[in-house]
C-alpha positions as CSV (number, residue, x, y, z in Angstrom):
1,X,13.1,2.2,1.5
2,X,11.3,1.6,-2.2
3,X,7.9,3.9,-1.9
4,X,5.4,2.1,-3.4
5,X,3.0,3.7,-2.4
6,X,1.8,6.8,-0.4
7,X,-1.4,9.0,0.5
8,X,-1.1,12.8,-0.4
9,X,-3.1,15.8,-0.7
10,X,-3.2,15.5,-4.2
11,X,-4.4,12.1,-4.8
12,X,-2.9,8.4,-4.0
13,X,0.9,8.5,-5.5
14,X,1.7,5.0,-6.8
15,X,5.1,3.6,-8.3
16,X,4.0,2.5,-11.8
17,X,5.4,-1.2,-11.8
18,X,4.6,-1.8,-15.0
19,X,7.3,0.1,-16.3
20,X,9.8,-0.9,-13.9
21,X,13.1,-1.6,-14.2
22,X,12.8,0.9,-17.4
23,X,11.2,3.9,-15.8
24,X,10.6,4.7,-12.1
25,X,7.8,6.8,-12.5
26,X,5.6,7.9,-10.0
27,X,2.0,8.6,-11.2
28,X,-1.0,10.4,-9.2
29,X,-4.5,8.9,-8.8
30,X,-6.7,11.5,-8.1
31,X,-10.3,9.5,-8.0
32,X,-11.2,5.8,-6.3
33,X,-11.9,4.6,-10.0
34,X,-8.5,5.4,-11.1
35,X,-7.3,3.5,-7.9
36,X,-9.6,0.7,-8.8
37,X,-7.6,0.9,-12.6
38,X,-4.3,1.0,-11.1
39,X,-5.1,-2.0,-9.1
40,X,-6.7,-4.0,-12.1
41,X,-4.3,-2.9,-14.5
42,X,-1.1,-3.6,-12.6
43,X,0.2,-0.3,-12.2
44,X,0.7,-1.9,-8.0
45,X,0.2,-5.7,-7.6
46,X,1.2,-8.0,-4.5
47,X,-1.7,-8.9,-2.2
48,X,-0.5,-6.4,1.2
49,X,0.2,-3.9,-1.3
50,X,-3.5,-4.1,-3.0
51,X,-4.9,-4.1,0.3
52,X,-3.1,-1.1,0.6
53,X,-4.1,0.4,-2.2
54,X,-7.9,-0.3,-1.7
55,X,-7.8,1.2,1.5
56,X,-6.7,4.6,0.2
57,X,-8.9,4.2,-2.6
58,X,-12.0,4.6,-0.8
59,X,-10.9,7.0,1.4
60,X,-9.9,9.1,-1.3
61,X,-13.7,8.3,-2.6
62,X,-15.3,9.1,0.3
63,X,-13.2,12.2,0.5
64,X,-14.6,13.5,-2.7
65,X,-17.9,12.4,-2.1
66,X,-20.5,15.1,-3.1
67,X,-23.2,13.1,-1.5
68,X,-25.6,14.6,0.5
69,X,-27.9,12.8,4.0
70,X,-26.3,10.0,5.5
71,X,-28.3,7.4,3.1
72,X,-26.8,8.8,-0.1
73,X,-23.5,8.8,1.5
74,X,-23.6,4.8,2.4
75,X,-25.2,4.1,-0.8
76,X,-22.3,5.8,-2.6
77,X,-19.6,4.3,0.1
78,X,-21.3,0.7,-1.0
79,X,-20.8,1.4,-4.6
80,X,-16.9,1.9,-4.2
81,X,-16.9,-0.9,-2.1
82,X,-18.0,-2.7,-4.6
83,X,-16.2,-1.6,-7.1
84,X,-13.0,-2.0,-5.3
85,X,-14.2,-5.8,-4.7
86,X,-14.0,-6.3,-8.6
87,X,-10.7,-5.9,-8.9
88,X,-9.0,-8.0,-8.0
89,X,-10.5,-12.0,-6.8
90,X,-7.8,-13.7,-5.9
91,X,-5.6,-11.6,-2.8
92,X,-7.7,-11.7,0.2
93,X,-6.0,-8.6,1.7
94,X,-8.2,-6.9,-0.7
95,X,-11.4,-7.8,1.2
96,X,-10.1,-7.7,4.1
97,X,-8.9,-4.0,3.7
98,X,-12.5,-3.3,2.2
99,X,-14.4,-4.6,5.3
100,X,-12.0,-3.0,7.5
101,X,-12.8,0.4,5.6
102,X,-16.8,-0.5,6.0
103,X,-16.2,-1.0,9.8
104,X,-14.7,2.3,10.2
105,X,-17.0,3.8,7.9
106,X,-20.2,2.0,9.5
107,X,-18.2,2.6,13.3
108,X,-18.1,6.9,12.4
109,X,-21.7,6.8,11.5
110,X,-22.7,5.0,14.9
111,X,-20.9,7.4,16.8
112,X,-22.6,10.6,15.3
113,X,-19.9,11.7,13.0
114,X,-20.5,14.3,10.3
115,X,-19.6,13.3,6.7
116,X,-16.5,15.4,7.8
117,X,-15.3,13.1,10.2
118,X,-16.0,10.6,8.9
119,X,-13.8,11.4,5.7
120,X,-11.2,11.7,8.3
121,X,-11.6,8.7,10.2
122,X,-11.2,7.0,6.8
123,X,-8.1,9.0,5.4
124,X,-7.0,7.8,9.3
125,X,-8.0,4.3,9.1
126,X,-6.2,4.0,5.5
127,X,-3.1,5.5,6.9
128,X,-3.3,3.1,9.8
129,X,-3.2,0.1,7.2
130,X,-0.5,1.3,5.3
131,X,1.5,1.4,8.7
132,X,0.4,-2.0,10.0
133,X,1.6,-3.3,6.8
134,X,5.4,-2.3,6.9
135,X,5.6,-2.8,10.6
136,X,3.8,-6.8,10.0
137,X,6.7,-7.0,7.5
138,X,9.5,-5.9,9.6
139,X,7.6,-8.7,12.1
140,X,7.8,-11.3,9.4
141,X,11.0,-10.9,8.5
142,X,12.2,-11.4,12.0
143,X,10.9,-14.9,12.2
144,X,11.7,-15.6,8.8
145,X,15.7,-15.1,8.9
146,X,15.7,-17.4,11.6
147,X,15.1,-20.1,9.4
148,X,17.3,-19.1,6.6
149,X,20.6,-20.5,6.8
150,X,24.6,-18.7,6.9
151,X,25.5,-18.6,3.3
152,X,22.1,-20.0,1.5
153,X,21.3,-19.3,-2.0
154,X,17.6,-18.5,-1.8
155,X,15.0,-19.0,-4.8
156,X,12.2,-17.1,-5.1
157,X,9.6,-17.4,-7.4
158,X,7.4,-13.8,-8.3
159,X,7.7,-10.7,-6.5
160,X,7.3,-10.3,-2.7
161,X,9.2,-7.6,-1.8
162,X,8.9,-3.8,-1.2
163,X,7.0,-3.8,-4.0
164,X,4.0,-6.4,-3.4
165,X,3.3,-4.5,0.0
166,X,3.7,-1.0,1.7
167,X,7.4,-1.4,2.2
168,X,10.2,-3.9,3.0
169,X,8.1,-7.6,1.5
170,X,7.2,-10.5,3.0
171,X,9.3,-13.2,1.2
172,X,12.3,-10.4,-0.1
173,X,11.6,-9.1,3.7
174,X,12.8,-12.3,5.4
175,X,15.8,-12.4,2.8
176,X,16.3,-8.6,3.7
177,X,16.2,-9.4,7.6
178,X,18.6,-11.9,7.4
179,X,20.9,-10.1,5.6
180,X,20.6,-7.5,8.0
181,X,21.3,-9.8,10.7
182,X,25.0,-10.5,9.3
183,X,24.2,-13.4,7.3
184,X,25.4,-13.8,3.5
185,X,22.8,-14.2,1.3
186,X,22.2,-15.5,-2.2
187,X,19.1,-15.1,-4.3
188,X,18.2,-17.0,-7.4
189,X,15.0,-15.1,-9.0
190,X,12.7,-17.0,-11.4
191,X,11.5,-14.1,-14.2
192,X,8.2,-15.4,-13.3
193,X,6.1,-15.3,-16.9
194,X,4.0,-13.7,-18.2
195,X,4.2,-10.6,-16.3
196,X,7.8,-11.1,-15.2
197,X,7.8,-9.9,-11.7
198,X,10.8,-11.6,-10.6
199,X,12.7,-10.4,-14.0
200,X,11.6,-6.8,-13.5
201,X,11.0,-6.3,-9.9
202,X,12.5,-8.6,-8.1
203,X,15.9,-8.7,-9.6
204,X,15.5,-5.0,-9.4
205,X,15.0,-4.7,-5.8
206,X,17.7,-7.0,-4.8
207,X,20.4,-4.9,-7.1
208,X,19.1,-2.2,-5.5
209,X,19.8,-3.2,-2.2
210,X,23.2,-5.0,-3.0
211,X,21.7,-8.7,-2.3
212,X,23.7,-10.9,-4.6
213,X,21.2,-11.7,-7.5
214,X,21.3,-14.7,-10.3
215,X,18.1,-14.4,-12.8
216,X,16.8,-17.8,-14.0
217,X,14.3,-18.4,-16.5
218,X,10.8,-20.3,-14.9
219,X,12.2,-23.9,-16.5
220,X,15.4,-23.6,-14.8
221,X,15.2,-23.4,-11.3
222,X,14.7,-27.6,-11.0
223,X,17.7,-27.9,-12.7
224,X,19.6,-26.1,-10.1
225,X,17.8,-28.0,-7.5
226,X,18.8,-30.9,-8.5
227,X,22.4,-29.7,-8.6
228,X,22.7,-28.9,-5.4
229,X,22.8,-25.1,-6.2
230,X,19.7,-24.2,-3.9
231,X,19.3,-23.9,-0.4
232,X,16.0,-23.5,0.6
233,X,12.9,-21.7,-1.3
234,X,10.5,-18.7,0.1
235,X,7.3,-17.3,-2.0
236,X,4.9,-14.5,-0.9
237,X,1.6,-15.4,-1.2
238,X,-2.6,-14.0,-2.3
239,X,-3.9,-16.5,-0.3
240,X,-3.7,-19.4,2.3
241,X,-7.1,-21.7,3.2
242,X,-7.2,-22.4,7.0
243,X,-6.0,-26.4,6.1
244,X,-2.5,-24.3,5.0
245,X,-3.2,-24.5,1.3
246,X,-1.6,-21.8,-0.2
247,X,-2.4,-19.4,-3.5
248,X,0.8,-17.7,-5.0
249,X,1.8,-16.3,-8.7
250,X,1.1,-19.4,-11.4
251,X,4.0,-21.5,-10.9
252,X,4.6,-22.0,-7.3
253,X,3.4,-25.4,-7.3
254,X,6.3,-26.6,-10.1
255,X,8.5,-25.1,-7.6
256,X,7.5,-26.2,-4.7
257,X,7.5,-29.8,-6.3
258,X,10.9,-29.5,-7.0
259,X,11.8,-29.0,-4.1
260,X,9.8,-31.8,-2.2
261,X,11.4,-33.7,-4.7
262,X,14.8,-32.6,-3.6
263,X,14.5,-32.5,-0.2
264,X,14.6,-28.6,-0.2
265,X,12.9,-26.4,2.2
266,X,9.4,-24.6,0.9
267,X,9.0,-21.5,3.0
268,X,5.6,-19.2,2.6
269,X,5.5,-15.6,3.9
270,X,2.2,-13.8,4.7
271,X,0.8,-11.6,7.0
272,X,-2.0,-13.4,8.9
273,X,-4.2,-10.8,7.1
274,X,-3.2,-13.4,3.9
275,X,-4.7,-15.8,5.8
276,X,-8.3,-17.0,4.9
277,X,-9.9,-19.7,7.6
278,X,-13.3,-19.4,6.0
279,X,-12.2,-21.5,3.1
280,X,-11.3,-25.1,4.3
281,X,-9.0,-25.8,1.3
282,X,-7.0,-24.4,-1.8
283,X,-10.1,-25.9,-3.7
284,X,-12.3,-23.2,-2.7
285,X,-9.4,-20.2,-3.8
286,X,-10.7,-18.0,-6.7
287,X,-7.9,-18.1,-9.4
288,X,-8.0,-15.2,-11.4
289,X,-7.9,-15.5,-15.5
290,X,-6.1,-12.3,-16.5
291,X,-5.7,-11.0,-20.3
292,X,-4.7,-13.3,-23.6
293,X,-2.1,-10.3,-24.2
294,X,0.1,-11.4,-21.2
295,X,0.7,-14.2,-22.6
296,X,0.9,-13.6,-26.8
297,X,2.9,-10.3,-26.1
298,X,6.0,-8.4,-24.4
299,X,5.9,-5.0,-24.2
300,X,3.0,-4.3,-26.7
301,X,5.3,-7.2,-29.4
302,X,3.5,-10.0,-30.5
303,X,5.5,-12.9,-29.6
304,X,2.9,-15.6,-30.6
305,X,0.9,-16.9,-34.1
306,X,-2.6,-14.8,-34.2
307,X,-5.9,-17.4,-33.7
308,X,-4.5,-19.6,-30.9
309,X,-6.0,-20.2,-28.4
310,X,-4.3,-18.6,-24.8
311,X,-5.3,-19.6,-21.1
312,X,-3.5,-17.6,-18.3
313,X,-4.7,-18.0,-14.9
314,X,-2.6,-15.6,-12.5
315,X,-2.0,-18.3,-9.9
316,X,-2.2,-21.8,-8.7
317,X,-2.5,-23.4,-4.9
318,X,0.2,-25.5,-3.7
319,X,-1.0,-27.9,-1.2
320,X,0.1,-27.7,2.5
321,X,1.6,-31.4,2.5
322,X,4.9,-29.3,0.0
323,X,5.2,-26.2,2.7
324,X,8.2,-26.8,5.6
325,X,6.8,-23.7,7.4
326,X,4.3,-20.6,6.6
327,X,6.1,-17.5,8.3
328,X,3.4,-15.1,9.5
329,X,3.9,-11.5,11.3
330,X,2.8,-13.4,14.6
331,X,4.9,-16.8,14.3
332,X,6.1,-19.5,12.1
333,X,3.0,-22.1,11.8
334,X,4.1,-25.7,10.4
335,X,2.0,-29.1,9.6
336,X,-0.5,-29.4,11.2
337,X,-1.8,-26.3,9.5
338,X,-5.5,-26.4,10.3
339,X,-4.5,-26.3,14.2
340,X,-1.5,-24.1,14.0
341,X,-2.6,-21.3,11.5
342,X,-5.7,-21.0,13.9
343,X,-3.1,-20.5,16.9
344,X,-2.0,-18.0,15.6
345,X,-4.8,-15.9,15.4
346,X,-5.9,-17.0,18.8
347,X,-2.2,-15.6,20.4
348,X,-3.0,-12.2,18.6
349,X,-5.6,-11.8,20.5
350,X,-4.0,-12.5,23.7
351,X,-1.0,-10.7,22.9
352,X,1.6,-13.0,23.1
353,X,4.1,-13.9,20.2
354,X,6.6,-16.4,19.7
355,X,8.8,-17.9,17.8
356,X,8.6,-21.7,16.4
């Protein structure tokens, strides 16, 4: 299994994917501001995997922490909190593995705990994420090869593999799971510009594991829809408002047109914990505007005229009515998504699980 990333005595070890399929180069973080850094600058990206990251970020913080009485401790536990928050706006799985770190934090300190303790119940608490993460993958990609036929060619659009999360992906995870099951599996991987996750990572992954691979450029993938050369489509996602709206790497929504247009299957793979129901719609997602660079250069190169002027938001929302299914860790939810995605929270809590 790809390590992407992993807690150690020495820091928080990260595979630097920004070098990827170059270099596979392993870099130590040894403070929470160089685990904020890694997380802004891209070294990890995927929304599990952020989470992830976060998580051991401000355990790490805490763990270094030279603060002394309980209300210098929470007033230096806020401000890496904080900074954490920063990083990233878009992937909810960052917040959520933020306020999960405050609850354990805040939990520690109820109970009595010294600041040793609590440095442990957070190194604990991190490690339990990173965990939850591959085994809500392995979960996902369960439900999700159910719906992926013998013998499909599969587009996928960004990264969502081992990659975007602690191990085994979301989107690449149903692909692997079905594969695993018996079936033969094609992938068609949009490079996914600027950053070129599906060019660099994805492609990379798949090769890796032997899945039969075809890199398209972001233009093309209509083309082979139209053909007839593509099955169904599965994305990961940052983010998905409780009326099933869904935030993913900037052009999902041209590919999940497409498809509507062609009568293709849109499959969306997230962990619940992707799942926001205090937003009512995509509307009220944050899209994040990332550097000029991304977009004017490749690998440090210049690739554009000086003076122009550059947008790049990281993402767009696809409306639900273009989804045939979101594939979660606890189920498959389909339309309508404001009822379903809520059921499955509510069977989570009961314990039971199914299958759509």
């Amino acid at each position: 299994m790809i390590k992407t990333i992993e807690w150690t005595g020495e820091g928080v070890v990260m595979i630097d994917q920004r070098l990827l399929p170059g270099e596979e180069v392993y870099p130590i973080f040894r403070t929470c501001e160089e685990v904020a850094q890694a997380i802004e600058q891209m070294v990890i990206r995927g929304a599990p995997a952020i989470g992830v990251a976060a998580a051991m970020g401000l355990a790490l913080g805490l763990k270094q922490s030279k603060a002394a009485g309980d209300a210098e401790v929470e007033k230096e536990f806020d401000q890496m909190c904080r900074r954490m928050a920063r990083t990233r706006p878009t992937a909810v799985n960052l917040f959520w593995a933020i306020e999960r770190m405050r609850w354990r934090f805040n939990r520690s300190r109820k109970d009595g705990g010294s600041l040793d303790q609590i440095r442990s119940a957070l190194i604990q608490e991190a490690s339990l994420i990173y965990e939850e993460d591959i085994d809500s993958n392995r979960k996902m990609g369960a439900f999700g090869a159910e719906l992926i036929p013998e013998g499909a060619t599969v587009l996928t659009h960004c990264n969502a593999g081992a990659l975007a999360t602690a191990g085994f992906g979301t989107a690449l995870g149903v692909i692997r799971a079905a594969v695993e099951s018996g079936k033969h599996i094609n992938v068609f991987a949009d490079e996914t510009r600027p950053f070129l996750q599906g060019a660099r990572l994805t492609a990379w992954e798949l090769a890796k594991d032997d899945i039969p691979v075809t890199l398209i450029t972001d233009g093309m993938s209509g083309h082979f829809m139209q053909r007839g050369r593509i099955n169904c489509v599965i994305v990961g996602a940052d983010r998905i408002a409780a009326n099933g709206d869904v935030a993913n790497k900037i052009g999902t929504y041209m590919v999940a047109v497409a498809a509507h247009e062609n009568n293709i299957p849109f499959y969306v793979a997230a962990p619940l914990t992707t799942i926001d129901l205090t937003l009512n719609s995509g509307e009220e997602i944050p899209i994040e505007e990332r550097s000029e660079s991304e977009v004017t250069h490749v690998r440090g190169e210049r690739m554009a005229p000086p003076g122009i002027a550059v947008a790049n938001p990281a993402f767009d929302v696809t409306p639900h009515r273009y989804i045939s299914a979101i594939i979660t860790d606890n189920g498959v939810a389909r339309e309508p998504y404001d009822l379903s995605l809520k059921s499955l929270f509510a069977e989570l809590e009961t314990g039971s699980r199914k299958i759509d």
